[in-house]
N, CA, C and O atoms as a GROMACS GRO file, in nm:
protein
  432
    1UNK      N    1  -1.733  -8.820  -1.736
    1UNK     CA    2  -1.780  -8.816  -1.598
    1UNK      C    3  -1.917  -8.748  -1.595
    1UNK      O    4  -1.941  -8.639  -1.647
    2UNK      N    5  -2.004  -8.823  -1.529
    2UNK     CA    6  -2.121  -8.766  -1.519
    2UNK      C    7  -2.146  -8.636  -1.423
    2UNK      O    8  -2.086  -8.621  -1.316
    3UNK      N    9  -2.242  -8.545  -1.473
    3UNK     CA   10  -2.248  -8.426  -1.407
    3UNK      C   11  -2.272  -8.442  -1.220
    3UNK      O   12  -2.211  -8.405  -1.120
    4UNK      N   13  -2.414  -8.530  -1.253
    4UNK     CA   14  -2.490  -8.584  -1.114
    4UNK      C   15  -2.394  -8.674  -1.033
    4UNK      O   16  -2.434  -8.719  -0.925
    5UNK      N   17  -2.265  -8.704  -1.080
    5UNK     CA   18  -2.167  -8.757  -0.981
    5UNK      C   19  -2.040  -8.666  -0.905
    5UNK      O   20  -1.942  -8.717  -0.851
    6UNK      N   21  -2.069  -8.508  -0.917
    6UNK     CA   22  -2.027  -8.433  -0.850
    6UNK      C   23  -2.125  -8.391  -0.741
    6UNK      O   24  -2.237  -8.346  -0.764
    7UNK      N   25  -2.065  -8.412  -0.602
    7UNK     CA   26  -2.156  -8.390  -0.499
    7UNK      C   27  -2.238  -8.266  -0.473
    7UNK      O   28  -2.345  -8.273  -0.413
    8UNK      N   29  -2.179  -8.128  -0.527
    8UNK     CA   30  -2.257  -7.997  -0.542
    8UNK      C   31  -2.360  -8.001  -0.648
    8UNK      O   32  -2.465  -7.941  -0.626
    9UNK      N   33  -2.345  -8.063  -0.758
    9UNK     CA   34  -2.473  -8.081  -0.840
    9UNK      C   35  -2.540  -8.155  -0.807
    9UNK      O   36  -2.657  -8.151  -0.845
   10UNK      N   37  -2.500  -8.238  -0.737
   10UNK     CA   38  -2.628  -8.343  -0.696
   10UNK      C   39  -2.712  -8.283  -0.616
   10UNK      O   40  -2.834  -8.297  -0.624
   11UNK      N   41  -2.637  -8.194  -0.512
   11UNK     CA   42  -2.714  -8.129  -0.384
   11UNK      C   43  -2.779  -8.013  -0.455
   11UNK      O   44  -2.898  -7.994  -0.429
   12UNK      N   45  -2.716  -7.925  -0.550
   12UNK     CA   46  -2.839  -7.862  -0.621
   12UNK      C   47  -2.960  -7.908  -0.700
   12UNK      O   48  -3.042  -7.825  -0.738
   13UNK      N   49  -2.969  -7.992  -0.715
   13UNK     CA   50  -3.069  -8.087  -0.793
   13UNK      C   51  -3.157  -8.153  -0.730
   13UNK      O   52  -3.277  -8.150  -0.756
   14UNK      N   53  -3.088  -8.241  -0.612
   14UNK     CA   54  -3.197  -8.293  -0.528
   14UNK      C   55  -3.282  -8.144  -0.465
   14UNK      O   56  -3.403  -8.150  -0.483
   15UNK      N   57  -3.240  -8.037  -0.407
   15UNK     CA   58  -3.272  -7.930  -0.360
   15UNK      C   59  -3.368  -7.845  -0.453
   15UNK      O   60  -3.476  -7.808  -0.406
   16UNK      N   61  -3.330  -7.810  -0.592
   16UNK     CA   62  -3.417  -7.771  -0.697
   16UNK      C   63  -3.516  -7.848  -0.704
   16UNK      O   64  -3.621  -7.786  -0.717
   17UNK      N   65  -3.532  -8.014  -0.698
   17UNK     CA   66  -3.639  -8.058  -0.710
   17UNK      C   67  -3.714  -8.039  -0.606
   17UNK      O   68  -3.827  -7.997  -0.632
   18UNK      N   69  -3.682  -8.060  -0.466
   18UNK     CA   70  -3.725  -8.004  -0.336
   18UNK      C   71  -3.856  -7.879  -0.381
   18UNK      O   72  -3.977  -7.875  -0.359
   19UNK      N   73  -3.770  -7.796  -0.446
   19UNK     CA   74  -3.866  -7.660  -0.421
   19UNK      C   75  -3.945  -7.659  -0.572
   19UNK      O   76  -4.044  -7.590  -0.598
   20UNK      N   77  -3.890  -7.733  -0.645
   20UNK     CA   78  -4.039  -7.736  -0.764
   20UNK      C   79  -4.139  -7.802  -0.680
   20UNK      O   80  -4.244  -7.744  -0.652
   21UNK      N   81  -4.120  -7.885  -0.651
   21UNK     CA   82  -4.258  -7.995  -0.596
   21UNK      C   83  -4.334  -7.906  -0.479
   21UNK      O   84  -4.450  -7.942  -0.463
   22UNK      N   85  -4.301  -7.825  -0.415
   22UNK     CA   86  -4.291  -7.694  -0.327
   22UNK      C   87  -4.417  -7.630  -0.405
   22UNK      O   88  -4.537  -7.634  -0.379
   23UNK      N   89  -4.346  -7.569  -0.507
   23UNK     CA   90  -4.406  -7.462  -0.611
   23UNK      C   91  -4.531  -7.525  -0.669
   23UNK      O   92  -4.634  -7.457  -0.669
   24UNK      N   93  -4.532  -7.644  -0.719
   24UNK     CA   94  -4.620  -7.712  -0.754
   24UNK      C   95  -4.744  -7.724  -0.648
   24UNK      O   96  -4.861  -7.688  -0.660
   25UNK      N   97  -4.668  -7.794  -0.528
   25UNK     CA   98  -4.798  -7.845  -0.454
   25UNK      C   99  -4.833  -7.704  -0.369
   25UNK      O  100  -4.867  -7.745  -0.258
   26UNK      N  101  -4.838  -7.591  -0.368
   26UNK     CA  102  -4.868  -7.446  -0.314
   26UNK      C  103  -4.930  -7.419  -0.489
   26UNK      O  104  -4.911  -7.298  -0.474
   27UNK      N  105  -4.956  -7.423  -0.557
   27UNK     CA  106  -5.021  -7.376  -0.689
   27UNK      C  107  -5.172  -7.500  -0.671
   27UNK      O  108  -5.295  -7.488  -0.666
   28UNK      N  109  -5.092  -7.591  -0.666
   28UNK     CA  110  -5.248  -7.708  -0.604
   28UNK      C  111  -5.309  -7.670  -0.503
   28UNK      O  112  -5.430  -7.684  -0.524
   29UNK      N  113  -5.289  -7.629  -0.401
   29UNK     CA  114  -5.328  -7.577  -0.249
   29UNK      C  115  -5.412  -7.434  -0.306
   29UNK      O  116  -5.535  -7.421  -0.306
   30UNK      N  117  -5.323  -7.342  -0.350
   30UNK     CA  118  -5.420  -7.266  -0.401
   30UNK      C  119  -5.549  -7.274  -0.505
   30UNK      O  120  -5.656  -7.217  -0.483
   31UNK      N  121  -5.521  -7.352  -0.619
   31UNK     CA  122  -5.635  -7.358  -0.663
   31UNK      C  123  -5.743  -7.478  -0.604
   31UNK      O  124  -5.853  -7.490  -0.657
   32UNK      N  125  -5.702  -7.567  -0.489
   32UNK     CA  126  -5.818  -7.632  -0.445
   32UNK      C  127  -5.894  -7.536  -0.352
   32UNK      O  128  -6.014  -7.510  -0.360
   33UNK      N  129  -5.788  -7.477  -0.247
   33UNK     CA  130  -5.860  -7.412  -0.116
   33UNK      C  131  -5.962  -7.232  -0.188
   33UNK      O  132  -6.047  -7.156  -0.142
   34UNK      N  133  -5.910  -7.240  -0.275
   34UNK     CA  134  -5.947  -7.075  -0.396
   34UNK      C  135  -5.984  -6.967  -0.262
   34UNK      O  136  -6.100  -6.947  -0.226
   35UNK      N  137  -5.860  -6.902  -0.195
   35UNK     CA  138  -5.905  -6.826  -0.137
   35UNK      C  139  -5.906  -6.664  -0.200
   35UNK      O  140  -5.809  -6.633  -0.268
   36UNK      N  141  -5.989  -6.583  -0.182
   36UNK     CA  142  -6.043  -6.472  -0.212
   36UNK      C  143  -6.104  -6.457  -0.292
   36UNK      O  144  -6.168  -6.353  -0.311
   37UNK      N  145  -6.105  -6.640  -0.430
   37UNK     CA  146  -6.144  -6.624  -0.526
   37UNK      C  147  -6.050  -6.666  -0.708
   37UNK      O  148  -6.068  -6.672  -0.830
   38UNK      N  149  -5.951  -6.684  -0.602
   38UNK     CA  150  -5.823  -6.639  -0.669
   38UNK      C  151  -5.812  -6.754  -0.818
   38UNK      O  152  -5.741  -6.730  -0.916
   39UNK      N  153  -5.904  -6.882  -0.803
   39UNK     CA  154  -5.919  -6.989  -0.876
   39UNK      C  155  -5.999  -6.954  -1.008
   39UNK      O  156  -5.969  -6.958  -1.127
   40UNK      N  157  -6.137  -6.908  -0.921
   40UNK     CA  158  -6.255  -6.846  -1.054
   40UNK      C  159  -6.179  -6.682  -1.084
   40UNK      O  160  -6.257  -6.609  -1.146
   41UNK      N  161  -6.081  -6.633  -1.060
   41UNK     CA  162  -6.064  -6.519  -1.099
   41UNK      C  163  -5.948  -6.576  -1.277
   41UNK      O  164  -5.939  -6.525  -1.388
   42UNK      N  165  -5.891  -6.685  -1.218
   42UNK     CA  166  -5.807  -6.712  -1.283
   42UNK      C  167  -5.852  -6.821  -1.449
   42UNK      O  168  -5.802  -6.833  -1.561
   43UNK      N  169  -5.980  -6.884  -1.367
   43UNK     CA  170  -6.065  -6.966  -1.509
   43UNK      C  171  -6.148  -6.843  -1.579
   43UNK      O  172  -6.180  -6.854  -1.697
   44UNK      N  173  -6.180  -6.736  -1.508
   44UNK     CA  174  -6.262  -6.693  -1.608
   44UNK      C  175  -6.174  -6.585  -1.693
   44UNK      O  176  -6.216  -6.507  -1.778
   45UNK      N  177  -6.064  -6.597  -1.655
   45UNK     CA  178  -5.982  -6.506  -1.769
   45UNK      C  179  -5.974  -6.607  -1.922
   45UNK      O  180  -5.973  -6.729  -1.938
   46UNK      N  181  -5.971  -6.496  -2.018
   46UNK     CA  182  -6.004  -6.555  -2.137
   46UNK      C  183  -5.895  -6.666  -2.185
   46UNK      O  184  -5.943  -6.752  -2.258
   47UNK      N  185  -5.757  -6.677  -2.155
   47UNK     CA  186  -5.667  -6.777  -2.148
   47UNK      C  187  -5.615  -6.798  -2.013
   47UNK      O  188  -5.521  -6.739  -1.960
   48UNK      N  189  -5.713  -6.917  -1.952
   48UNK     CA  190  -5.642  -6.940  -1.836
   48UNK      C  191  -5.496  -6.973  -1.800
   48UNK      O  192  -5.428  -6.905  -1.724
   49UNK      N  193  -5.448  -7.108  -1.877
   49UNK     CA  194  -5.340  -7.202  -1.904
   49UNK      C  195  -5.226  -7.075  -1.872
   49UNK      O  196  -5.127  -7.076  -1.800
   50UNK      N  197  -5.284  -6.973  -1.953
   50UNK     CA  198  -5.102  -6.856  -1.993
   50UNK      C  199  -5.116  -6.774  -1.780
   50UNK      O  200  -5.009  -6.768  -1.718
   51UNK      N  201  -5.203  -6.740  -1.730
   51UNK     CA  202  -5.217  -6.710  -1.626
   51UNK      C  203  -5.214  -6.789  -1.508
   51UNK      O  204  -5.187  -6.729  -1.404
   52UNK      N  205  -5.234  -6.904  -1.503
   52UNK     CA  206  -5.168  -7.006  -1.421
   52UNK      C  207  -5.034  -7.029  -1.459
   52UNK      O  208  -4.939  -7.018  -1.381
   53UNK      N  209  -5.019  -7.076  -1.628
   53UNK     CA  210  -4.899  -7.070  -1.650
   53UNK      C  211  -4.759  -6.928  -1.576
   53UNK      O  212  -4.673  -6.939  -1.489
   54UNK      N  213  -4.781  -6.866  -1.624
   54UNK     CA  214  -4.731  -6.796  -1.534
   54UNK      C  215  -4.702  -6.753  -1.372
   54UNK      O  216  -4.603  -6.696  -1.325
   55UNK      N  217  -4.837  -6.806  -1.298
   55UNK     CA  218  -4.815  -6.802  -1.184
   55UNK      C  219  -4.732  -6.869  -1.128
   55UNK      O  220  -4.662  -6.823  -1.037
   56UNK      N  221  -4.718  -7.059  -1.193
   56UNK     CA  222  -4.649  -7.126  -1.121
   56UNK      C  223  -4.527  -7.109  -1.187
   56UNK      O  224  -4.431  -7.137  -1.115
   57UNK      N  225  -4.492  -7.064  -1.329
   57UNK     CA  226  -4.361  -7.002  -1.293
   57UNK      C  227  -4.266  -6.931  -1.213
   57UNK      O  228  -4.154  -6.954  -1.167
   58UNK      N  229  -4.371  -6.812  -1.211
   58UNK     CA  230  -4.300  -6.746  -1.071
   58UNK      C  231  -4.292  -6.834  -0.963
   58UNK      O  232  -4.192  -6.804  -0.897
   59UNK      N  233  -4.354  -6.935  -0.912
   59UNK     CA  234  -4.363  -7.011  -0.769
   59UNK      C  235  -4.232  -7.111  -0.806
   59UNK      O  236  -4.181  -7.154  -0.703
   60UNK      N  237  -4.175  -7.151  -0.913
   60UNK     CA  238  -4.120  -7.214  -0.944
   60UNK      C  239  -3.890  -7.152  -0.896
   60UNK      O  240  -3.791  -7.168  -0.824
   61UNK      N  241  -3.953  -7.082  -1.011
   61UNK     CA  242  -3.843  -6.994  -0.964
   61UNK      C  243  -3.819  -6.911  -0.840
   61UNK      O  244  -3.733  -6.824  -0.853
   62UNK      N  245  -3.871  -6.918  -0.735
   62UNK     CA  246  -3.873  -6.883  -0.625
   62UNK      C  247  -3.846  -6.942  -0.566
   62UNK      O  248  -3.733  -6.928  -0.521
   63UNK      N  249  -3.930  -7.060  -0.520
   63UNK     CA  250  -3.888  -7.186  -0.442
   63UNK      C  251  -3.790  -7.278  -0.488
   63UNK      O  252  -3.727  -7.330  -0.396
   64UNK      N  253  -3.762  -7.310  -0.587
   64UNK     CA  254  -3.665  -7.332  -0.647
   64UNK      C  255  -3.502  -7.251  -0.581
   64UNK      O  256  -3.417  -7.307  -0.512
   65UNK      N  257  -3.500  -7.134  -0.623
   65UNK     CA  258  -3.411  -7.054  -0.581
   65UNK      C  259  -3.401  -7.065  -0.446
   65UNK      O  260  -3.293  -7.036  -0.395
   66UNK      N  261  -3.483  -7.098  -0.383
   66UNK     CA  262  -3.476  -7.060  -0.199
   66UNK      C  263  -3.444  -7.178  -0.195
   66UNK      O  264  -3.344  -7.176  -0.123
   67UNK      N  265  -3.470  -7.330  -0.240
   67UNK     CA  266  -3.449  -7.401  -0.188
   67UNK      C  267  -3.272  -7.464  -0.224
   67UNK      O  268  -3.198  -7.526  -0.147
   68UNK      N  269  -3.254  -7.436  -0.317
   68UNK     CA  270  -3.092  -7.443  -0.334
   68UNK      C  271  -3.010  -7.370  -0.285
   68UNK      O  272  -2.905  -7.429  -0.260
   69UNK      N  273  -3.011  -7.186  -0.241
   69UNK     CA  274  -2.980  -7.119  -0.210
   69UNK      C  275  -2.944  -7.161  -0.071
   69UNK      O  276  -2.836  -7.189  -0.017
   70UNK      N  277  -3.070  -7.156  -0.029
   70UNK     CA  278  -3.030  -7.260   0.152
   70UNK      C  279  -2.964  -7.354   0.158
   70UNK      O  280  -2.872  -7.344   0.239
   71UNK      N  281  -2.972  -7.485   0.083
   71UNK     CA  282  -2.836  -7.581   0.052
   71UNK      C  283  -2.744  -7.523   0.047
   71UNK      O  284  -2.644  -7.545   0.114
   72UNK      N  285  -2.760  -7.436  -0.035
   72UNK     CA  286  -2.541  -7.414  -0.054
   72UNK      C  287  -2.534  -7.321   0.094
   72UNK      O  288  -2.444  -7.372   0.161
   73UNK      N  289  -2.586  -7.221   0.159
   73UNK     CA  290  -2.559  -7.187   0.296
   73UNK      C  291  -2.546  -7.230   0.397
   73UNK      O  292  -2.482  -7.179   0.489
   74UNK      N  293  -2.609  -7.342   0.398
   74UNK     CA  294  -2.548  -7.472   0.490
   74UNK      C  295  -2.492  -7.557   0.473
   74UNK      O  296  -2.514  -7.662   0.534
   75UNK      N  297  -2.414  -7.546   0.399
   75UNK     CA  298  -2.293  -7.649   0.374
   75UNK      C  299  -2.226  -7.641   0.503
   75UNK      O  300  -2.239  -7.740   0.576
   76UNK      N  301  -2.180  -7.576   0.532
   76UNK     CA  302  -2.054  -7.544   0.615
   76UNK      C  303  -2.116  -7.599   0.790
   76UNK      O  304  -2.049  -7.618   0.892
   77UNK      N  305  -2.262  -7.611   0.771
   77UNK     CA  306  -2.282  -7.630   0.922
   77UNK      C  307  -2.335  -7.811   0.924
   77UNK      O  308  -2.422  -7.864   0.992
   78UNK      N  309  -2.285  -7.842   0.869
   78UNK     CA  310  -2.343  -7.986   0.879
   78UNK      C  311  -2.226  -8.087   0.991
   78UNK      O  312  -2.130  -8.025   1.039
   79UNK      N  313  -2.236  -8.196   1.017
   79UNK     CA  314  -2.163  -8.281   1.069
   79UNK      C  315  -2.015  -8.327   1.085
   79UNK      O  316  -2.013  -8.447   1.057
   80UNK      N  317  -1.927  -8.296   1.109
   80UNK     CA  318  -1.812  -8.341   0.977
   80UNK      C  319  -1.758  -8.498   1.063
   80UNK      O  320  -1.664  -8.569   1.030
   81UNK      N  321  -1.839  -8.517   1.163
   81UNK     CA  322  -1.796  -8.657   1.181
   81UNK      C  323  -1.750  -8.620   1.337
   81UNK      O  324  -1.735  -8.508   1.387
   82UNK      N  325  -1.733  -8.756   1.400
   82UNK     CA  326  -1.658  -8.696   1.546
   82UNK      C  327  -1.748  -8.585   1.656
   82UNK      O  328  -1.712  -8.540   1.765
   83UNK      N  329  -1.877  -8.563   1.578
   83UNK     CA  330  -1.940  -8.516   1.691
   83UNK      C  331  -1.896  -8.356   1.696
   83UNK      O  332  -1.932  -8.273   1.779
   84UNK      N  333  -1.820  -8.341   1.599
   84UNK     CA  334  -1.721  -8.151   1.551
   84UNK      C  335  -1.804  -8.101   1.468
   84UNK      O  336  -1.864  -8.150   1.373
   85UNK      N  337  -1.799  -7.931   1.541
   85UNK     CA  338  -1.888  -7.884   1.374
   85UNK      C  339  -1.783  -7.822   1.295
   85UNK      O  340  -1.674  -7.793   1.345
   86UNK      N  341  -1.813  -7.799   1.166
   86UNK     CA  342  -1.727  -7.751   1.117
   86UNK      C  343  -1.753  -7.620   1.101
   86UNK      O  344  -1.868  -7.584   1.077
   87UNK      N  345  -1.622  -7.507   1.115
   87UNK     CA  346  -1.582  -7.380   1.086
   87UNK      C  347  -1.603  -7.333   0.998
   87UNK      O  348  -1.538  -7.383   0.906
   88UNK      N  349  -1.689  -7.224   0.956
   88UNK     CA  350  -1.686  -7.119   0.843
   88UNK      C  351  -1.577  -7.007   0.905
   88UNK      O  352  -1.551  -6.953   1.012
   89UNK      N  353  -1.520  -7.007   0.735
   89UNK     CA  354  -1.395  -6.959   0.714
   89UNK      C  355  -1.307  -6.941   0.838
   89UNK      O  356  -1.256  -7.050   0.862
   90UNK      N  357  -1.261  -6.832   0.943
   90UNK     CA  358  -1.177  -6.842   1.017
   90UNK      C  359  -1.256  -6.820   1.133
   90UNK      O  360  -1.177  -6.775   1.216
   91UNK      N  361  -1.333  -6.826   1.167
   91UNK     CA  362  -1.434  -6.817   1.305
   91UNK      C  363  -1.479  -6.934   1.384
   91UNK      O  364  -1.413  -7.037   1.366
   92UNK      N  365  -1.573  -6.938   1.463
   92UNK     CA  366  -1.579  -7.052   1.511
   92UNK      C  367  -1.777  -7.075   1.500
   92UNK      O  368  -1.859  -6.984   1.513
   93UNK      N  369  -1.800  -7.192   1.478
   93UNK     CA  370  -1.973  -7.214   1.449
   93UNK      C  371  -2.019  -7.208   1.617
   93UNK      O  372  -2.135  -7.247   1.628
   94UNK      N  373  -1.973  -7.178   1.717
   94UNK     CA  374  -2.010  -7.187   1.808
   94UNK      C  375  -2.050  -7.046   1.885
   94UNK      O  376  -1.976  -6.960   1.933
   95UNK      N  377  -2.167  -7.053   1.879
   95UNK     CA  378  -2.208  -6.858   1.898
   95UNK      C  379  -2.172  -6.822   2.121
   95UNK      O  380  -2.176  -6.714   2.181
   96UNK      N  381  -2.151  -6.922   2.160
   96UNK     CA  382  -2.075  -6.932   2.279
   96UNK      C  383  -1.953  -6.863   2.282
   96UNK      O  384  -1.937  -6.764   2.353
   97UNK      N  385  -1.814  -6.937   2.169
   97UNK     CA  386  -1.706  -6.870   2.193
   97UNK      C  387  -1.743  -6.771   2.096
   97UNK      O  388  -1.711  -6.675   2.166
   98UNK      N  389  -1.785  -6.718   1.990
   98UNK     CA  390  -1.787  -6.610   1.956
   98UNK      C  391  -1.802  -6.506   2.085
   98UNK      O  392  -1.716  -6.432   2.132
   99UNK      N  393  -1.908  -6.521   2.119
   99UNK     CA  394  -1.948  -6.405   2.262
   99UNK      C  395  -1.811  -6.366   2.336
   99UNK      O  396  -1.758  -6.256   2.351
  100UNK      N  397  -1.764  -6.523   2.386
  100UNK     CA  398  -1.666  -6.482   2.486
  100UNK      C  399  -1.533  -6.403   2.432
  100UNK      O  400  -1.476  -6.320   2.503
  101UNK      N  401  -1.489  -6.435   2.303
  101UNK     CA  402  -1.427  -6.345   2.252
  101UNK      C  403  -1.442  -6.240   2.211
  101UNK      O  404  -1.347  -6.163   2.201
  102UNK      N  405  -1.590  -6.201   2.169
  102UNK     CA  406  -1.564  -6.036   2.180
  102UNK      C  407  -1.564  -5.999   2.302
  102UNK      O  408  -1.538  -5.881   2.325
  103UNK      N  409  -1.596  -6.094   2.416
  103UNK     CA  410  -1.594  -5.970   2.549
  103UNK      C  411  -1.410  -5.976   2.592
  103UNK      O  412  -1.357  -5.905   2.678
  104UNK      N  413  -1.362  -6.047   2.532
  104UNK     CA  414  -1.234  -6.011   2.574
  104UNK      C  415  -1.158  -5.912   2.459
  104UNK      O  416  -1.038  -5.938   2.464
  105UNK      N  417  -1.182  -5.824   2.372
  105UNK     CA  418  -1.149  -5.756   2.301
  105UNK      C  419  -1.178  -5.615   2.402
  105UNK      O  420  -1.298  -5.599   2.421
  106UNK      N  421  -1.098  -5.521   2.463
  106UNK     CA  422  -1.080  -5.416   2.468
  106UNK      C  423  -1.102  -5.337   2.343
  106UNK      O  424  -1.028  -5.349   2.245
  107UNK      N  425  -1.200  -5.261   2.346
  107UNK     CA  426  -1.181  -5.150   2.259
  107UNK      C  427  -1.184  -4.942   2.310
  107UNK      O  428  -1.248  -4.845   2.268
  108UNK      N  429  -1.094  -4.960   2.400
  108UNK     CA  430  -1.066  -4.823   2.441
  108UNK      C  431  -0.943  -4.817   2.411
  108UNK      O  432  -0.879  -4.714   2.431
   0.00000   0.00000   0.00000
């Protein structure tokens, strides 16, 4: 059975790619727009490649991380059909009845 035919890896994957291309095109943005300098600070170091290299690592793993991270946190609020949202764990997704039930909780 293929990995990419389980629906959570797929959604991490499409989502990981999400935020490389993220990471990528914000590393392009920066070195076209070069604000403060940040482009010629980075060519005139004596190995550029390892200092970009590195930068868009970090951008990589960041956006990356944020962007799967947020997938899997919204799982639970998506559609489930019927026009219903669906419930995380025993509560209700509706910040309406939440309210009205804590105001009916006495706590004296």
């Amino acid at each position: 059975m293929s990995l990419f035919r389980q629906p959570l890896f797929r959604l991490l994957a499409i989502n990981l790619a999400i935020g490389l291309s993220a990471a990528v095109l914000l590393l392009g943005g920066l070195f076209a727009l070069n604000p403060d300098g940040l482009r010629d600070l980075i060519l005139a170091d004596r190995s550029p490649a390892t200092a970009a290299g590195l930068l868009l690592f970090g951008f990589l793993v960041t956006f990356g991380s944020v962007a799967m991270g947020t997938a899997v946190m919204s799982i639970g609020y998506g559609d489930s059909g019927g026009g219903k949202r669906r419930t995380i764990g025993h509560g209700t997704a509706d910040p309406r009845a939440a309210r009205a039930s804590s105001r009916s909780i006495n706590l004296s």
